[in-house]
PDB file as gemmi writes it, atoms N, CA and C in Angstrom:
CRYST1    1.000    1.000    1.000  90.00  90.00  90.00 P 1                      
ATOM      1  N   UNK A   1      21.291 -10.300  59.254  1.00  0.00           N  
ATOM      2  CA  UNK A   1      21.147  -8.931  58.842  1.00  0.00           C  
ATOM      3  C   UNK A   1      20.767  -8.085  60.056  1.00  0.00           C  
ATOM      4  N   UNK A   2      21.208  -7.169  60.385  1.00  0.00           N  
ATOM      5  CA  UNK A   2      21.065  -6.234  60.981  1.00  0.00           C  
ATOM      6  C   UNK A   2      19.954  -4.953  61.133  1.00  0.00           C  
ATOM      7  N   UNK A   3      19.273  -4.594  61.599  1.00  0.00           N  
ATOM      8  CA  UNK A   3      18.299  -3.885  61.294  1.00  0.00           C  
ATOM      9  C   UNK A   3      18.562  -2.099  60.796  1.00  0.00           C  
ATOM     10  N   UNK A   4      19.380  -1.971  61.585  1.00  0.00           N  
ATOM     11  CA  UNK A   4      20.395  -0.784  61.262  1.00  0.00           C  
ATOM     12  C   UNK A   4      21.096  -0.852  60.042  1.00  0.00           C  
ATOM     13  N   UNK A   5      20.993  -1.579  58.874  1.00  0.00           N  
ATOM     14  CA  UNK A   5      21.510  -1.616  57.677  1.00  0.00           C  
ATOM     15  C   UNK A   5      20.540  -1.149  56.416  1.00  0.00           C  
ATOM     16  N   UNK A   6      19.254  -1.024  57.299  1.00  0.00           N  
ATOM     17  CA  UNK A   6      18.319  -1.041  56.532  1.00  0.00           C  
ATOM     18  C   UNK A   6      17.638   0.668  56.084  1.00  0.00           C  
ATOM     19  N   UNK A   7      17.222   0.853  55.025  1.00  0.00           N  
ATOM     20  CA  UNK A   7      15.924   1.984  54.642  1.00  0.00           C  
ATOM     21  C   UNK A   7      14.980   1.623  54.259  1.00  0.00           C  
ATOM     22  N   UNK A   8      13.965   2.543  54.509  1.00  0.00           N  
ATOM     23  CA  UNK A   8      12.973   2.539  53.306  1.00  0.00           C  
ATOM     24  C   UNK A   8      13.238   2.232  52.013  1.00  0.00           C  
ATOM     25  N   UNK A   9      12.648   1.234  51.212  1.00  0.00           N  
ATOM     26  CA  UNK A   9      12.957   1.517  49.678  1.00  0.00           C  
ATOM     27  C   UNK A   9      13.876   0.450  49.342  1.00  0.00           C  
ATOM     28  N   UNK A  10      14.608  -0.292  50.808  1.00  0.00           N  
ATOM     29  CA  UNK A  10      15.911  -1.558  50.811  1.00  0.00           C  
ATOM     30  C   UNK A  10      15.281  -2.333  49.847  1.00  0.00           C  
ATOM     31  N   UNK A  11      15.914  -3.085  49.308  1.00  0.00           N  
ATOM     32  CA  UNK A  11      15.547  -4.834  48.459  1.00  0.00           C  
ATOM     33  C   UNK A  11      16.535  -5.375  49.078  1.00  0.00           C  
ATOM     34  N   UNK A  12      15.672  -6.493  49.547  1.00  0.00           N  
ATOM     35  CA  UNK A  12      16.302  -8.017  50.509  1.00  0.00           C  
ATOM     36  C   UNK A  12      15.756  -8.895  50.117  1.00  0.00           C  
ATOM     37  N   UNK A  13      15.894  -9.846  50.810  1.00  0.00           N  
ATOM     38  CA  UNK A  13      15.613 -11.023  50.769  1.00  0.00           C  
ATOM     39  C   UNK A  13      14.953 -12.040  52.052  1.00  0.00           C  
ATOM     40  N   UNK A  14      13.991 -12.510  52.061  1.00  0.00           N  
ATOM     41  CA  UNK A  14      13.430 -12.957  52.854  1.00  0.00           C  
ATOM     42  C   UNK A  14      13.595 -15.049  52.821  1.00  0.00           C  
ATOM     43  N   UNK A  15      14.238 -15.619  53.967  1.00  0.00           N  
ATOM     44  CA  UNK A  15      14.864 -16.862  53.643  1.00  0.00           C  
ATOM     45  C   UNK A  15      13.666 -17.942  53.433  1.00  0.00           C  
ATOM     46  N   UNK A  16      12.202 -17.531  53.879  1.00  0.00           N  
ATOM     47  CA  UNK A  16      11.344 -18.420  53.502  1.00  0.00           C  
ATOM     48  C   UNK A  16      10.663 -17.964  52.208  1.00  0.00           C  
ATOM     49  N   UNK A  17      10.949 -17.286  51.358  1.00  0.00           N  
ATOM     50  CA  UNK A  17      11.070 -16.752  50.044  1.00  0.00           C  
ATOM     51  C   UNK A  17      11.635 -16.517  49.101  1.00  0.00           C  
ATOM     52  N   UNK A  18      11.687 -17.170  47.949  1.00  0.00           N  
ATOM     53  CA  UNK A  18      12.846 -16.520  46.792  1.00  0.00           C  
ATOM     54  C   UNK A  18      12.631 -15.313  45.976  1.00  0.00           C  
ATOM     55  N   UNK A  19      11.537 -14.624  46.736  1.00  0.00           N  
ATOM     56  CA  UNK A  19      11.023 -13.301  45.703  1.00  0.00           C  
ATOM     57  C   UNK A  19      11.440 -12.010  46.596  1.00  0.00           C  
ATOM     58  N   UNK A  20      12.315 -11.426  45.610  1.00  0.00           N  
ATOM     59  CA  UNK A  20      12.835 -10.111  46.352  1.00  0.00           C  
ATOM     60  C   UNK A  20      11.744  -9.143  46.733  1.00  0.00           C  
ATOM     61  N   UNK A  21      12.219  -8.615  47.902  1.00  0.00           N  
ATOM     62  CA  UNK A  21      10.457  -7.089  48.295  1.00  0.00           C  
ATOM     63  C   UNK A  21      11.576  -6.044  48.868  1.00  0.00           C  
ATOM     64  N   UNK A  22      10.672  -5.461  48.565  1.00  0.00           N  
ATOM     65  CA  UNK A  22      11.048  -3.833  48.754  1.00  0.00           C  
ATOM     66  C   UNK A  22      10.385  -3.254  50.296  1.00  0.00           C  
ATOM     67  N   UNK A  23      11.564  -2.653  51.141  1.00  0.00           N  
ATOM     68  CA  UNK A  23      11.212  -2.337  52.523  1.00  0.00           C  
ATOM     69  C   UNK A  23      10.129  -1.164  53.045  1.00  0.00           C  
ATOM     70  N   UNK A  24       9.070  -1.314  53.230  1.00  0.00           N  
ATOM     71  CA  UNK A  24       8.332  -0.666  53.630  1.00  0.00           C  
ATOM     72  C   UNK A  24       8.112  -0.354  55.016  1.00  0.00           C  
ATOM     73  N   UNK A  25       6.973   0.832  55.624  1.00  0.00           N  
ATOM     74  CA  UNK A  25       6.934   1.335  56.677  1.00  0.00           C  
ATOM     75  C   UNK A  25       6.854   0.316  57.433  1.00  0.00           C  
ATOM     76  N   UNK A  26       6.152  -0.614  57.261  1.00  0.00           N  
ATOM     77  CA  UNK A  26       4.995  -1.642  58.013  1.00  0.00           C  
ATOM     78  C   UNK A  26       5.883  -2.764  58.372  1.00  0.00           C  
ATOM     79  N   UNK A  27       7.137  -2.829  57.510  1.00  0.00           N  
ATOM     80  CA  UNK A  27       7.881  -4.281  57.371  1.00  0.00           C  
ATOM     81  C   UNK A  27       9.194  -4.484  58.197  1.00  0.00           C  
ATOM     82  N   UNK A  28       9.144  -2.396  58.811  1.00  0.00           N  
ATOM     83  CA  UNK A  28      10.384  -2.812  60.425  1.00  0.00           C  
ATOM     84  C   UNK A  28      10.303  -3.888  61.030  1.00  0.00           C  
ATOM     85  N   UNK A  29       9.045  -3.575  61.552  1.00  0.00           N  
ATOM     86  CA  UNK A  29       8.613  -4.517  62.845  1.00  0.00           C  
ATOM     87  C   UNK A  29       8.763  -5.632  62.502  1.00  0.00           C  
ATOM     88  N   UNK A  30       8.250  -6.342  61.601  1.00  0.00           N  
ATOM     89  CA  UNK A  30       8.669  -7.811  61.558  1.00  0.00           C  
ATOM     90  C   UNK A  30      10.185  -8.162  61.214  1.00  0.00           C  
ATOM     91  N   UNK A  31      10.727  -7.037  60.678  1.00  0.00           N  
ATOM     92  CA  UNK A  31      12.398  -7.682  60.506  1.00  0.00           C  
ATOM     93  C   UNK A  31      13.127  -7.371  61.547  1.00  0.00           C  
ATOM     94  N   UNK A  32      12.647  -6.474  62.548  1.00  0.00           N  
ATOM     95  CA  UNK A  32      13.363  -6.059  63.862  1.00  0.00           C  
ATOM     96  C   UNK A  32      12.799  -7.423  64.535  1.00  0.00           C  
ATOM     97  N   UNK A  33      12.128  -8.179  64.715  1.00  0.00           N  
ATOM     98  CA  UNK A  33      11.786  -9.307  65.595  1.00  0.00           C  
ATOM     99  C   UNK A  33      12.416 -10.039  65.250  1.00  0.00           C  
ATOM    100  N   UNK A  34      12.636 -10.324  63.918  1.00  0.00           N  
ATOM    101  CA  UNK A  34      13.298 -11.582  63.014  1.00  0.00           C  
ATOM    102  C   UNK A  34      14.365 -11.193  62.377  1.00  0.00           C  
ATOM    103  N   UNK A  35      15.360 -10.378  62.875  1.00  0.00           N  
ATOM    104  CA  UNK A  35      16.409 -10.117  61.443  1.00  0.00           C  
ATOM    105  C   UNK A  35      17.196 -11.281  61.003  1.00  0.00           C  
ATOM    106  N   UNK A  36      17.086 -12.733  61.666  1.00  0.00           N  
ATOM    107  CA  UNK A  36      17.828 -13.784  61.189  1.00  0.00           C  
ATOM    108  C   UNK A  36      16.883 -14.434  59.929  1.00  0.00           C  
ATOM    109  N   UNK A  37      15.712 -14.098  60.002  1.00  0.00           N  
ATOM    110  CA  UNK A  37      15.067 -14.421  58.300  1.00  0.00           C  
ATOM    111  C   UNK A  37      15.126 -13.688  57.523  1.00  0.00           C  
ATOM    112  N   UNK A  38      16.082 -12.564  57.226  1.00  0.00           N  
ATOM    113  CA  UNK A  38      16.196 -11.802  56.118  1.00  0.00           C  
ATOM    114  C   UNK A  38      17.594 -11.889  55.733  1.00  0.00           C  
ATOM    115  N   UNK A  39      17.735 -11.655  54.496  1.00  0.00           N  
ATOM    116  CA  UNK A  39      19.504 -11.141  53.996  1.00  0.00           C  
ATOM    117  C   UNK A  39      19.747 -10.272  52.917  1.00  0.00           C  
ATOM    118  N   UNK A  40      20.837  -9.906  52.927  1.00  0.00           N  
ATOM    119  CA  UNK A  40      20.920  -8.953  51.522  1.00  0.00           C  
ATOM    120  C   UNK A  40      20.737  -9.542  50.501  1.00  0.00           C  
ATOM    121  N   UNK A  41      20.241  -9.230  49.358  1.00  0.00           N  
ATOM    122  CA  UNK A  41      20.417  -9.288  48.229  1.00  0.00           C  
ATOM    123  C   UNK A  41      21.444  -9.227  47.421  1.00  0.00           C  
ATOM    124  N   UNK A  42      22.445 -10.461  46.447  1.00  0.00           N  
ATOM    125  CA  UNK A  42      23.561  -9.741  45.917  1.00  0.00           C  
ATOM    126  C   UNK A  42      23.205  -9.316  44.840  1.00  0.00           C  
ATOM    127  N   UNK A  43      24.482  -8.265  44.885  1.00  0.00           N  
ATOM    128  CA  UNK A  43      24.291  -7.679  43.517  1.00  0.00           C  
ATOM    129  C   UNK A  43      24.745  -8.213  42.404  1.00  0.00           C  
ATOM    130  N   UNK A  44      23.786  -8.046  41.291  1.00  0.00           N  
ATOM    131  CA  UNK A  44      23.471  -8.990  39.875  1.00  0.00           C  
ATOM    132  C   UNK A  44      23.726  -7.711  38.641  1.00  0.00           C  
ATOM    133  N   UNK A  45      24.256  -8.233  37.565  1.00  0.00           N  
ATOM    134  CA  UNK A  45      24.110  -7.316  36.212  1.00  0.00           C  
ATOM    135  C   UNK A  45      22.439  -6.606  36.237  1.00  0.00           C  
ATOM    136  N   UNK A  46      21.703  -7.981  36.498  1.00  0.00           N  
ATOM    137  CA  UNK A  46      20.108  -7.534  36.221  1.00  0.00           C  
ATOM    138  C   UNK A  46      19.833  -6.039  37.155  1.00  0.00           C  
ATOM    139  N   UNK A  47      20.156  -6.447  38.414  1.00  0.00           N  
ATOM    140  CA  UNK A  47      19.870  -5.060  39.438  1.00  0.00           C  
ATOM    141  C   UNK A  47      20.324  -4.228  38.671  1.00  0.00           C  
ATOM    142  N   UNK A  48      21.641  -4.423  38.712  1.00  0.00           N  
ATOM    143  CA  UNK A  48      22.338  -2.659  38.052  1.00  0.00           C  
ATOM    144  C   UNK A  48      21.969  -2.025  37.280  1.00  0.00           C  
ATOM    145  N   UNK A  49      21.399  -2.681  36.037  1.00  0.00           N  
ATOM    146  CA  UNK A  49      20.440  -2.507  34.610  1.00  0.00           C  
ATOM    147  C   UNK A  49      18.967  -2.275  34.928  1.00  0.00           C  
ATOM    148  N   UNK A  50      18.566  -2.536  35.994  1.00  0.00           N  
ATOM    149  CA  UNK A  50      17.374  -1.752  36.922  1.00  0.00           C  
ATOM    150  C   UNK A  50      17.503  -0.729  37.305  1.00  0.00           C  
ATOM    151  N   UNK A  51      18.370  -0.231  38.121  1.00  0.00           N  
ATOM    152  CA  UNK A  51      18.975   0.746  38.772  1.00  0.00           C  
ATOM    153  C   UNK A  51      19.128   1.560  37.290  1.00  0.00           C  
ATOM    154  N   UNK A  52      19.443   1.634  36.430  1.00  0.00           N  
ATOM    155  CA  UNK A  52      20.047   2.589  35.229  1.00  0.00           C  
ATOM    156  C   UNK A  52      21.369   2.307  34.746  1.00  0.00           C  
ATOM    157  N   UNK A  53      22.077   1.256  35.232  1.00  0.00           N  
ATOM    158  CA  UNK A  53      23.294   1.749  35.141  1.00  0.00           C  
ATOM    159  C   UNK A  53      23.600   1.126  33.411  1.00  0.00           C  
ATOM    160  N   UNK A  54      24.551   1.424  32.666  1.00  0.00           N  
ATOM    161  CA  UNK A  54      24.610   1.353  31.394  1.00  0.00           C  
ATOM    162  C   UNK A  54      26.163   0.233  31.160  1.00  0.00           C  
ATOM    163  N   UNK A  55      25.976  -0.727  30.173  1.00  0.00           N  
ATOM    164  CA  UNK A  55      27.630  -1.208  30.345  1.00  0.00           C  
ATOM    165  C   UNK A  55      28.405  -0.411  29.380  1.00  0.00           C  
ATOM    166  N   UNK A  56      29.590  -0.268  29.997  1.00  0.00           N  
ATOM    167  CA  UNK A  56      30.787   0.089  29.700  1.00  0.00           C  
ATOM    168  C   UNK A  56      31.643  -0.621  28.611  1.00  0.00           C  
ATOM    169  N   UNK A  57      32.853  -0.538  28.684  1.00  0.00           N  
ATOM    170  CA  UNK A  57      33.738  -1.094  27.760  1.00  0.00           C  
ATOM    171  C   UNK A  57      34.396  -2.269  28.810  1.00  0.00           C  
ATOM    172  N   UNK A  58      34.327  -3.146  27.905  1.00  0.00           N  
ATOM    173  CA  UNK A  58      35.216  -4.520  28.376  1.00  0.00           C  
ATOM    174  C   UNK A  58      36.293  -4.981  28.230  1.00  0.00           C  
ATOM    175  N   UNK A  59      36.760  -5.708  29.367  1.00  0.00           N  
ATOM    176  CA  UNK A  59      38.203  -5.982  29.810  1.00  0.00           C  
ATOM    177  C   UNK A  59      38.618  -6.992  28.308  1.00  0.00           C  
ATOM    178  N   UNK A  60      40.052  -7.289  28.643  1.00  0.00           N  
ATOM    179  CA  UNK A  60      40.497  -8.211  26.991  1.00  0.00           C  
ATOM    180  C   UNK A  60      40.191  -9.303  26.910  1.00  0.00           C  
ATOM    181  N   UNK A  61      39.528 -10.288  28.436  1.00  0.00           N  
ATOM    182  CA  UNK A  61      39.622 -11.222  28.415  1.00  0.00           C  
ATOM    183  C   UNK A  61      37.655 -11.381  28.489  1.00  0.00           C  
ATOM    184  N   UNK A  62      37.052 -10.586  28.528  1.00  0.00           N  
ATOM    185  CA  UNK A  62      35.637 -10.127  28.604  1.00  0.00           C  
ATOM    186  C   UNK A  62      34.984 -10.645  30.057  1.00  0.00           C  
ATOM    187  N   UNK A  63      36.039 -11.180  30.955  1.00  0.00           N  
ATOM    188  CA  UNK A  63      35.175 -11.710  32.418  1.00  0.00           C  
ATOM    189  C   UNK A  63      34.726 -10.445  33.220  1.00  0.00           C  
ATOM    190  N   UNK A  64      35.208  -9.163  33.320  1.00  0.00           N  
ATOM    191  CA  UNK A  64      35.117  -8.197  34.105  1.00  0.00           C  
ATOM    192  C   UNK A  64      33.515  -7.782  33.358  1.00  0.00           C  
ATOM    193  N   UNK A  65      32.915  -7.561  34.298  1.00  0.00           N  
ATOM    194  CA  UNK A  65      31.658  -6.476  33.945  1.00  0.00           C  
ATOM    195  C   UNK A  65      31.997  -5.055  34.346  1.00  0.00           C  
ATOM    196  N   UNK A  66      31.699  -4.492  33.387  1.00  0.00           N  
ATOM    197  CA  UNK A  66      32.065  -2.917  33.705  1.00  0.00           C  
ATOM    198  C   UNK A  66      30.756  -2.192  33.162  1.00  0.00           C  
ATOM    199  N   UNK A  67      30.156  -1.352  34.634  1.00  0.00           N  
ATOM    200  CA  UNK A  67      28.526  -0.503  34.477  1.00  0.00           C  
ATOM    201  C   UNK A  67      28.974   0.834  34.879  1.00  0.00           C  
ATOM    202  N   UNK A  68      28.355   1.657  34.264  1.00  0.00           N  
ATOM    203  CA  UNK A  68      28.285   3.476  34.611  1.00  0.00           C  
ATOM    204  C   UNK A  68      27.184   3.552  35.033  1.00  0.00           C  
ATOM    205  N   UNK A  69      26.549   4.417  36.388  1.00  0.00           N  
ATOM    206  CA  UNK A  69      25.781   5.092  36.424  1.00  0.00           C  
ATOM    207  C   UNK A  69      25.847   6.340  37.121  1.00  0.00           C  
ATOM    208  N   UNK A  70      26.033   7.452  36.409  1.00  0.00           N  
ATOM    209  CA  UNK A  70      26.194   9.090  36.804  1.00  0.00           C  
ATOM    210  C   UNK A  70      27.485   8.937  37.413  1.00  0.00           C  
ATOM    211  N   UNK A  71      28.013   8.925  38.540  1.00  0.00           N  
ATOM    212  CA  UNK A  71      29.566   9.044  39.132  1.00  0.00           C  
ATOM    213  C   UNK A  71      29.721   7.935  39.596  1.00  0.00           C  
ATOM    214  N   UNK A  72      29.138   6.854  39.447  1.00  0.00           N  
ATOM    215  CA  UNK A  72      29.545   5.664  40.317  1.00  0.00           C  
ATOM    216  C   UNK A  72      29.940   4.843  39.082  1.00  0.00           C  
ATOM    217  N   UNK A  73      31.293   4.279  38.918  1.00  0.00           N  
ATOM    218  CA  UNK A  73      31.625   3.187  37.978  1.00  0.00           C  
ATOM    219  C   UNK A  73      31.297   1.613  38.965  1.00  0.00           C  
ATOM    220  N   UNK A  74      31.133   1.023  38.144  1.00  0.00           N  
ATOM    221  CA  UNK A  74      30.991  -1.084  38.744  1.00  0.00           C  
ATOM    222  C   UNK A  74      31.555  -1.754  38.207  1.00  0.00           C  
ATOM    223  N   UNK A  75      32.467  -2.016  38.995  1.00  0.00           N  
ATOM    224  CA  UNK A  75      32.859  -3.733  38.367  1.00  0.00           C  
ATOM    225  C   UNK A  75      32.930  -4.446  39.200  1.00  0.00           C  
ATOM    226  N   UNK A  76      32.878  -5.639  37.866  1.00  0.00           N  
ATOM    227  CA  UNK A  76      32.813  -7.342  39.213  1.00  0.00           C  
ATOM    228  C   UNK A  76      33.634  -8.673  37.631  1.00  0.00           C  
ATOM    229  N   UNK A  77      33.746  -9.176  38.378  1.00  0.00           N  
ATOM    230  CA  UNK A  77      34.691 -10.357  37.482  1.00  0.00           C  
ATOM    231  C   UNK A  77      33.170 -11.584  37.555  1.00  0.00           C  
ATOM    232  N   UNK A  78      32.904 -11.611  36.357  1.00  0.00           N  
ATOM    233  CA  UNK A  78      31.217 -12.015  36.004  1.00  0.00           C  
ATOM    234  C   UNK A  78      31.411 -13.985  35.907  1.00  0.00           C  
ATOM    235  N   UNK A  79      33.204 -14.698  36.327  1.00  0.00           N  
ATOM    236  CA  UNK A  79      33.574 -15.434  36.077  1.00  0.00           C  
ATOM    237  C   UNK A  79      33.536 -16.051  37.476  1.00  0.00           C  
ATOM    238  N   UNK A  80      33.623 -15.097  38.277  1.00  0.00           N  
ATOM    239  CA  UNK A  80      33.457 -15.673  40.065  1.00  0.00           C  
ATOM    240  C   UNK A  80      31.747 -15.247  40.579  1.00  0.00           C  
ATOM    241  N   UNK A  81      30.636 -15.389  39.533  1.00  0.00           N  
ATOM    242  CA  UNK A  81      29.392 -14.819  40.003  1.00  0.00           C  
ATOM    243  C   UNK A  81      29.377 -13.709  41.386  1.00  0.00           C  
ATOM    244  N   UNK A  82      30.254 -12.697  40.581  1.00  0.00           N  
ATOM    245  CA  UNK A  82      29.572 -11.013  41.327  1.00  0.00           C  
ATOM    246  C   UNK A  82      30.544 -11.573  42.851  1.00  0.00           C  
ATOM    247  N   UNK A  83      31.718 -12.932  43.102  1.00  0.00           N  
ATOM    248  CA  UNK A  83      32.353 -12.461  44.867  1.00  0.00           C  
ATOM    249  C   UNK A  83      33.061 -11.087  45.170  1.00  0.00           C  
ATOM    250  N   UNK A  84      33.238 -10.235  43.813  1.00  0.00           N  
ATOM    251  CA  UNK A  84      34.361  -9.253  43.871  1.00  0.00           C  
ATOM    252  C   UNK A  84      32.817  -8.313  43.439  1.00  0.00           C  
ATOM    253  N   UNK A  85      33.196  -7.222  44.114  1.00  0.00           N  
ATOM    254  CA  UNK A  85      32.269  -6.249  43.389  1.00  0.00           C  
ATOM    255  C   UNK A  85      32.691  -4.501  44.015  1.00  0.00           C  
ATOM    256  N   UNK A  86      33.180  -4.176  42.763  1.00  0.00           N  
ATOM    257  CA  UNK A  86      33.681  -2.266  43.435  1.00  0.00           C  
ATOM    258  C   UNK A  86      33.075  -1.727  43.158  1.00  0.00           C  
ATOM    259  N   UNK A  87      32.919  -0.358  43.809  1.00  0.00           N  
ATOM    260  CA  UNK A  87      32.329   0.576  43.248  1.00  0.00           C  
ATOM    261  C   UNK A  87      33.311   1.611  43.088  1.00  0.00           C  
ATOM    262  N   UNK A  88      33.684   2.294  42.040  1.00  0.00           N  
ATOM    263  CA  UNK A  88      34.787   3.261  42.180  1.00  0.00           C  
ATOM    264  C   UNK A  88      33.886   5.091  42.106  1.00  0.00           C  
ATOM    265  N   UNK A  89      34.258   5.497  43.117  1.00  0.00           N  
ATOM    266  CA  UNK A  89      33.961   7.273  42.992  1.00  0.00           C  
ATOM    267  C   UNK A  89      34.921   7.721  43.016  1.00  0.00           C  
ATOM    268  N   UNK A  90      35.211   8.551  42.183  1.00  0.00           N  
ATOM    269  CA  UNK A  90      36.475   9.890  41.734  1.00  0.00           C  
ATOM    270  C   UNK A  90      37.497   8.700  42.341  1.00  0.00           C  
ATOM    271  N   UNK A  91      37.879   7.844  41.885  1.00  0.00           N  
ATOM    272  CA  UNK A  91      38.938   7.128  42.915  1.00  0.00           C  
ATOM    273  C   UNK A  91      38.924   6.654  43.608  1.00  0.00           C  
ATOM    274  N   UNK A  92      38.333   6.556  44.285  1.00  0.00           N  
ATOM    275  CA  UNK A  92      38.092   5.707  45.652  1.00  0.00           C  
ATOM    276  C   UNK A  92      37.275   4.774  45.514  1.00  0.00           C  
ATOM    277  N   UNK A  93      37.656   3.471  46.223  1.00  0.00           N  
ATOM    278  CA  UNK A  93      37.033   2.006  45.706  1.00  0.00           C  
ATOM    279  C   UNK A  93      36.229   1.726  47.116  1.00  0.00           C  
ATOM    280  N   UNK A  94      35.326   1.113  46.526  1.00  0.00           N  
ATOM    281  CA  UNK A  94      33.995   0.976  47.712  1.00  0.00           C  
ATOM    282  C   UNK A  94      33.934  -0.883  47.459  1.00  0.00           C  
ATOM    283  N   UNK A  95      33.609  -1.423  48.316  1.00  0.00           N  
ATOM    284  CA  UNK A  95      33.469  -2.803  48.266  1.00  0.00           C  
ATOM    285  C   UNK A  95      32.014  -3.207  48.461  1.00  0.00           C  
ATOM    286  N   UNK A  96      30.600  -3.852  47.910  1.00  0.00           N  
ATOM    287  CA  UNK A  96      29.696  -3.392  48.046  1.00  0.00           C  
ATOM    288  C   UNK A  96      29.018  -4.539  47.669  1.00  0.00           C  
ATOM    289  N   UNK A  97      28.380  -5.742  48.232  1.00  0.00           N  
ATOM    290  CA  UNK A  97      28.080  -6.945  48.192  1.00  0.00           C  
ATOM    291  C   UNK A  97      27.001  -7.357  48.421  1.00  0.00           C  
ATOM    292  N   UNK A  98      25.690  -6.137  48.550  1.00  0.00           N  
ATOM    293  CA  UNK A  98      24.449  -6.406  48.316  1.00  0.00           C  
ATOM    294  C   UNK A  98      23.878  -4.916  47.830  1.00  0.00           C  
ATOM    295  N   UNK A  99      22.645  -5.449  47.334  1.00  0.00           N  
ATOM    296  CA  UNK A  99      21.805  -4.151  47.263  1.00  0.00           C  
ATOM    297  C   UNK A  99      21.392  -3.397  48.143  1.00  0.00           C  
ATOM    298  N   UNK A 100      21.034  -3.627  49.060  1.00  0.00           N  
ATOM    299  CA  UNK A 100      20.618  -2.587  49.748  1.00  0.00           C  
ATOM    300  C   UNK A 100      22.195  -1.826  50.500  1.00  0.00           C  
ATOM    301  N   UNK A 101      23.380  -2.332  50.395  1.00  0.00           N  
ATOM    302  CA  UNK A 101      24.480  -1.379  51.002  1.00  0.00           C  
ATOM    303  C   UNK A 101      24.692  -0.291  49.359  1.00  0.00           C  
ATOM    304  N   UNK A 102      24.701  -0.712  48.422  1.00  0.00           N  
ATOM    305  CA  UNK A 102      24.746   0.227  47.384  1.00  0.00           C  
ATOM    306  C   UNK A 102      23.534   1.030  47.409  1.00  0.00           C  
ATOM    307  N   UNK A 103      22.482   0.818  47.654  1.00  0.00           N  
ATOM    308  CA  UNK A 103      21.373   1.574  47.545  1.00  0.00           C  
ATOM    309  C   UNK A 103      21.850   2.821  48.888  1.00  0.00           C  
ATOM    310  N   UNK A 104      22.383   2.502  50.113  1.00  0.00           N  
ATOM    311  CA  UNK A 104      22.142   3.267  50.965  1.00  0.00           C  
ATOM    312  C   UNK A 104      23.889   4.034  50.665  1.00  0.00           C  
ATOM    313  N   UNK A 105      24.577   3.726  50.169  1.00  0.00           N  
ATOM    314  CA  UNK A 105      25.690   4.557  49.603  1.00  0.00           C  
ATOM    315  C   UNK A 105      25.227   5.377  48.643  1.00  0.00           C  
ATOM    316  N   UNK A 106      24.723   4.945  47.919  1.00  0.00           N  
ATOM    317  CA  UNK A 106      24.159   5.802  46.873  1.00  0.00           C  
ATOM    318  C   UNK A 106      23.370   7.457  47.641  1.00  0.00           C  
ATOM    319  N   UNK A 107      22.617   6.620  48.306  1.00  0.00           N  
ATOM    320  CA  UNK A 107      21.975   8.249  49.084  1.00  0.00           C  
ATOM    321  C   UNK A 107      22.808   8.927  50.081  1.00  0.00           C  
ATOM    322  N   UNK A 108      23.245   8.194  50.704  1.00  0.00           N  
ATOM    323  CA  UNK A 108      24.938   9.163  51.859  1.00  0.00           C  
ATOM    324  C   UNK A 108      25.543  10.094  50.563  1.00  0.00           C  
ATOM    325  N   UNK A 109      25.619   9.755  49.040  1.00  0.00           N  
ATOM    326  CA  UNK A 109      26.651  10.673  48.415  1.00  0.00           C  
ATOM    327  C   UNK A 109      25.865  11.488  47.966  1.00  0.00           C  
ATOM    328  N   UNK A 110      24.341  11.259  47.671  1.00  0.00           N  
ATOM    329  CA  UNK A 110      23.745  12.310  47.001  1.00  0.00           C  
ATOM    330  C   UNK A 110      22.927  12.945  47.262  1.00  0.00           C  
ATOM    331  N   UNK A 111      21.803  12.342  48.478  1.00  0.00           N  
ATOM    332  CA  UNK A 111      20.840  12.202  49.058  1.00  0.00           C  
ATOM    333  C   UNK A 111      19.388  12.227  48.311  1.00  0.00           C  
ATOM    334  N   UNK A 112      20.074  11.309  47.102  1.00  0.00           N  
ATOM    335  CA  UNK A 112      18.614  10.947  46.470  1.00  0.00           C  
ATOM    336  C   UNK A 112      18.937   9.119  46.694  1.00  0.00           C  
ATOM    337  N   UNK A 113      17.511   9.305  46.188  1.00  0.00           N  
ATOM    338  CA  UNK A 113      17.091   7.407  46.298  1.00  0.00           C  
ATOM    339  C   UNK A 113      17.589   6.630  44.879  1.00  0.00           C  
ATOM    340  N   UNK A 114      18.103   5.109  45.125  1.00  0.00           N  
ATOM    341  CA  UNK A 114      18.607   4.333  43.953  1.00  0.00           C  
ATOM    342  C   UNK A 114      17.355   3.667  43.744  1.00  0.00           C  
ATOM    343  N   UNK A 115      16.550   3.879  42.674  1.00  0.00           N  
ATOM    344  CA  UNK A 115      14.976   3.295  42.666  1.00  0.00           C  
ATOM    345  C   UNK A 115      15.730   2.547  40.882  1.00  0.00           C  
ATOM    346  N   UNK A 116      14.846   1.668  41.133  1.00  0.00           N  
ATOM    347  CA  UNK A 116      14.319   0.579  39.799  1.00  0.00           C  
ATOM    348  C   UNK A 116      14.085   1.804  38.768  1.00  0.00           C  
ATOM    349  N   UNK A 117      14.388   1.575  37.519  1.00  0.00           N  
ATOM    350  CA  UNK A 117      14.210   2.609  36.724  1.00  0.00           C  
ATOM    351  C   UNK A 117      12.829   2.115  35.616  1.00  0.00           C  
ATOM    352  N   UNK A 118      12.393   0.469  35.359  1.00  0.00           N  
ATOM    353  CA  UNK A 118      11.977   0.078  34.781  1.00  0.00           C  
ATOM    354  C   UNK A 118      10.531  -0.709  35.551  1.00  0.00           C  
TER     355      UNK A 118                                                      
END                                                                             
């Protein structure tokens, strides 16, 4: 992971840990020394349903997950655990394979924060 991928507010993952944390002021410095012990987080139904997002209507064969939240549609084929994952705005398909790159798309389009709703 890269350190430049990161914000305030990121959820990652730390490799001598299985408990997701949330990026704080204090927690540069140690991931700028170490960015090979951290990684993204993928994205899960559970996140998205944190985030707010609501499900949609389902495909015929019911493998596709389909989530709304405000202008961003999601899908992912829930049969390959989340390897495919879009994000569609007005059309345009975003490819988006952890949380914290959706979290920081999310604020480039709106310039608010993707926070836990629960």
């Amino acid at each position: 992971m890269e350190i430049n991928e990161l914000r305030y507010g990121n959820w990652i993952m730390s490799k001598s840990s299985s408990i997701p944390f949330e990026v704080y002021i204090g927690d540069f410095e140690p991931i700028f020394d170490n960015p090979e012990h951290y990684f993204g987080m993928p994205i899960t139904k559970e996140w998205l349903l944190k985030f707010g997002f609501t499900e949609s209507n389902l495909d015929v064969d019911n493998t596709w997950l389909n989530l709304r939240y405000r202008f961003l549609n999601f899908a992912s084929d829930e049969s390959v655990n989340f390897e495919k994952v879009y994000l569609t705005i007005n059309k345009m398909e975003v490819v988006c394979k952890h949380v914290h790159q959706l979290q920081n798309l999310y604020f480039a389009l709106t310039g608010e924060e993707l926070t836990c709703k629960s």
